[in-house]
C-alpha positions in Angstrom: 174.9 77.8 19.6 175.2 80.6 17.3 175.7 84.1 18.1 172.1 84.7 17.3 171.3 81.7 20.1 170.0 79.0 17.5 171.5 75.7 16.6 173.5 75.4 13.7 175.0 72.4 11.0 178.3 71.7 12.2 180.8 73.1 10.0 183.1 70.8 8.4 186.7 71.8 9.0 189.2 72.3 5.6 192.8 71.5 4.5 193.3 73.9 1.2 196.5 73.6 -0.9 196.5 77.8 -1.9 198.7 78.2 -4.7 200.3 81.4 -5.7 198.6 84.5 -6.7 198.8 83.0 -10.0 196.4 80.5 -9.2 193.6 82.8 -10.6 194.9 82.2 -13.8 194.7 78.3 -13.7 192.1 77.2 -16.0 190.5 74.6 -13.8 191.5 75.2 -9.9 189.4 78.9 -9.4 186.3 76.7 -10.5 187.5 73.3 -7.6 187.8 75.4 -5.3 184.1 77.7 -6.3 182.3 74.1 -6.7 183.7 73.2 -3.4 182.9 76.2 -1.3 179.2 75.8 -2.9 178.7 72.9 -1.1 179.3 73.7 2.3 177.3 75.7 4.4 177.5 79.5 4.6 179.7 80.0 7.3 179.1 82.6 10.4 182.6 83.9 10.2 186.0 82.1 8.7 189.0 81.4 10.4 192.5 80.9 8.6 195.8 79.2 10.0 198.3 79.7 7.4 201.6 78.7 6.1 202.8 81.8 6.0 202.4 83.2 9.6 204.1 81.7 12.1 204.5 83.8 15.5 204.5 82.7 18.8 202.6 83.4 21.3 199.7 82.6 19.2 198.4 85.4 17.5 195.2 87.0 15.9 195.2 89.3 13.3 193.5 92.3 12.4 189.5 92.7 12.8 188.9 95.8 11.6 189.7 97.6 8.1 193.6 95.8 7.4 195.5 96.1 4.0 196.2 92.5 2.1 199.8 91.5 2.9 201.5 91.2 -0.4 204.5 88.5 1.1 205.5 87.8 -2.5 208.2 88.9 -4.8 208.5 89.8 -8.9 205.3 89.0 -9.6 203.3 91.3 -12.6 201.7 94.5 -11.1 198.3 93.1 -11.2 198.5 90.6 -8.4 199.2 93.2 -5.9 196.3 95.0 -7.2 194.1 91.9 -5.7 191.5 93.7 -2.9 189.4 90.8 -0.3 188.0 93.8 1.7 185.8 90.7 4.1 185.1 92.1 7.1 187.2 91.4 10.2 185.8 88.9 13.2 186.4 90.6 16.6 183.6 88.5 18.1 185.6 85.4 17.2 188.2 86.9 18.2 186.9 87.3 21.6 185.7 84.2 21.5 188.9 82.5 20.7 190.7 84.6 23.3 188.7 83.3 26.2 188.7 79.8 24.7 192.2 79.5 24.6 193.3 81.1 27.6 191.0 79.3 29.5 192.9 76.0 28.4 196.0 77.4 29.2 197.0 78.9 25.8 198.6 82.1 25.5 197.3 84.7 22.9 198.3 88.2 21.2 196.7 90.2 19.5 198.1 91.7 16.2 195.7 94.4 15.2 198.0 95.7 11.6 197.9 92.2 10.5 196.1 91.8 7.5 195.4 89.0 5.3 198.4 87.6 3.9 198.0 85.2 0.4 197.6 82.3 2.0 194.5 83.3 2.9 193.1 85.7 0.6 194.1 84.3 -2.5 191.9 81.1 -2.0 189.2 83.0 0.0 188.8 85.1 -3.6 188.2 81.7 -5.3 185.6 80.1 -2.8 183.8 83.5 -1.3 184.4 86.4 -3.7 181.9 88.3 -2.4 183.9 89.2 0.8 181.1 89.8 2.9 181.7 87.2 4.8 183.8 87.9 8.6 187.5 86.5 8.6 190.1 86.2 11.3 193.8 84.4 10.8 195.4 83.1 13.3 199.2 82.5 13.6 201.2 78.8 14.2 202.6 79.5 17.3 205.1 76.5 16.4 205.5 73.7 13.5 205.5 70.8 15.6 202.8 68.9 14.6 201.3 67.4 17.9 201.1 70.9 19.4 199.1 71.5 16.5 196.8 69.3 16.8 196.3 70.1 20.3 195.4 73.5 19.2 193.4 72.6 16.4 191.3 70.2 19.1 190.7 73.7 21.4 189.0 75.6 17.9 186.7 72.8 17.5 183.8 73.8 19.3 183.8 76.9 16.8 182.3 74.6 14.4 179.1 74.1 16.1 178.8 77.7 16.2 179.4 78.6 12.3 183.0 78.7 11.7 184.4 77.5 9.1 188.3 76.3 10.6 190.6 76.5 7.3 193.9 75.6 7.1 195.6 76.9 4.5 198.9 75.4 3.0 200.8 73.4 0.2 200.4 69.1 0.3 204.4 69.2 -1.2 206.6 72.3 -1.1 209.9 72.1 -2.2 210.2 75.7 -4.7 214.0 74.2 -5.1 214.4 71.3 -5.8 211.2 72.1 -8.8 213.7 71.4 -11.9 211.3 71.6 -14.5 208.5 74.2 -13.5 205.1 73.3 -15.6 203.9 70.1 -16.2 206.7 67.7 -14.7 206.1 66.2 -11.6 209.1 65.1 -9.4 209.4 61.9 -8.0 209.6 63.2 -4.8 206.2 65.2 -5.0 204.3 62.2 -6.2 205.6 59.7 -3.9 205.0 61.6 -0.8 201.2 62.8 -2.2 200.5 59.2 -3.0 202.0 58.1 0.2 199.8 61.2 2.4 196.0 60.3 0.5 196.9 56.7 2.0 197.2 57.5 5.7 194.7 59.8 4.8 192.5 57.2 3.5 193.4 55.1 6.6 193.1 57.3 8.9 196.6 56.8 10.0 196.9 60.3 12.2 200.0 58.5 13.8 202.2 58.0 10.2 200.8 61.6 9.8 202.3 62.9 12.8 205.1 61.5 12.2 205.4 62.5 8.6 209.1 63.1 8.1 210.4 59.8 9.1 207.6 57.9 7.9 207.2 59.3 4.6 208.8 58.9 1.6 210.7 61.9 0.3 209.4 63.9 3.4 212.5 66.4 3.7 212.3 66.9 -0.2 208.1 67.2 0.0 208.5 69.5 2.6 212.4 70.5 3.5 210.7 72.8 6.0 207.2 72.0 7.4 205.5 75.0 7.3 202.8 74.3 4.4 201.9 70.8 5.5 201.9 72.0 9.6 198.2 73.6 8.9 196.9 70.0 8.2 197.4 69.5 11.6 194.9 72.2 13.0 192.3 71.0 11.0 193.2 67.4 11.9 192.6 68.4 15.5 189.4 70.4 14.4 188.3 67.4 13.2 189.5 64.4 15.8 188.2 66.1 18.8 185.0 65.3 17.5 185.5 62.2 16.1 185.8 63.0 12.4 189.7 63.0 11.7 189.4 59.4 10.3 186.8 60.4 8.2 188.1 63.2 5.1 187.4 63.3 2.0 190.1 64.6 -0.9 188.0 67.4 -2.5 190.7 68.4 -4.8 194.2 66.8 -5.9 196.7 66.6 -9.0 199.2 68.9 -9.6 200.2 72.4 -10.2 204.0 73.1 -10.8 204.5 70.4 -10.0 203.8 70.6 -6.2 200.6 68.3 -4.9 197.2 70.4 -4.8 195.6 67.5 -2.5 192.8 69.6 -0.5 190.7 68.2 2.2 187.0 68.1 4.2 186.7 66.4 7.2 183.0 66.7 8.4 
């Protein structure tokens, strides 16, 4: 039930790949990522696990008035101009407090945490109008079963109007990139090709289990920190039976690194 006490369209539960600040440049993924948020339902509030907060116990950000966190480097001037002024969620965050202690969780609460580009810089693309409610939450850890596990505790949030996002990179290896543009390695095709099949097979074991079972997994993802948010949404998703059931919304390339972005529900 909704905060409002009437039933609601389950929300589905995403897997974005968010670029760089730079992505608002690209000529075609600002308008995948618009067309996509178009079709899903207007969500109560929005909550973001992403890449690039981890801190453990879990922890909530901000839900009042927060600056953006600008955790980028030699970038032009104008992409720390960005603003997302969407209001903050302390009802969810209340919500998610009681949920998750209740199952044994433990949570903090990080009140000058803002946004960081992991979530803003998509959250411009599919809801510019920023008058929608968001809350991030941290990873308390990168290991993906734990993830799941937590992603399975959010999931009643999506009968009540959340829309569960995680927000990462499908390959991420900045590195080993040789030829930044239009070449794609070996290593980012291989293991893109290799995640849309257990993807497409619903495979949540090979997935789990990604960096043995993959191939080039340490060069897709020498640390695991963009592909662990797939693993919240995956347990958004299985603990009400829809983890078998996604649908690539977006894929291809951009720098080289995979784009492949998710909807389970």
């Amino acid at each position: 039930m909704s905060a409002a006490g009437t039933s609601r369209e389950r929300m589905p539960a995403l897997y974005l790949s968010h670029g760089a600040p730079p992505l608002a440049d690209d000529p075609v993924w600002p308008r995948q990522l618009a067309s996509w948020s178009a079709d899903v339902p207007r969500p109560t509030e929005i909550l973001v696990v992403s890449a690039h907060w981890e801190d453990a116990p879990l922890a909530l950000g901000a839900t009042g008035t927060r600056p953006l966190v600008h955790d980028f480097w030699g970038f032009p001037e104008r992409y720390y101009d960005v603003r997302y002024p969407a209001p903050g969620a302390p009802q969810l965050a209340e919500r998610l407090r009681a949920m998750l202690r209740s199952a044994g969780t433990p949570v903090q609460d990080v009140p000058d945490r803002g946004l960081d580009h992991g979530a803003y810089v998509p959250l411009v693309e599919m809801f510019p109008a920023a008058d929608i409610p968001v809350l991030q939450m941290s990873m308390p850890t990168l290991d993906p079963q734990r993830l799941m596990e937590i992603g399975r505790k959010l999931a009643p949030l999506r009968d009540e109007g959340v829309l569960v996002v995680g927000s990462g990179f499908f390959t991420h290896n900045l590195s080993a990139l040789r030829h930044p543009g239009g070449h794609v390695p070996g290593w980012s095709s291989e293991f893109d090709a290799w995640g849309r099949e257990a993807l497409q097979a619903g495979d949540i074991d090979a997935l789990l289990d990604f960096e043995r079972k993959s191939p080039a997994g340490r060069l897709a993802h020498p640390r695991t920190e963009h592909f662990a948010p797939l693993f919240v949404t995956l347990g958004a998703a299985d603990a009400v039976g829809e983890a078998a059931e996604g649908r690539n919304v977006i894929d291809g390339f951009w720098m080289g690194l995979a784009k492949r972005s998710l909807q389970f529900g």
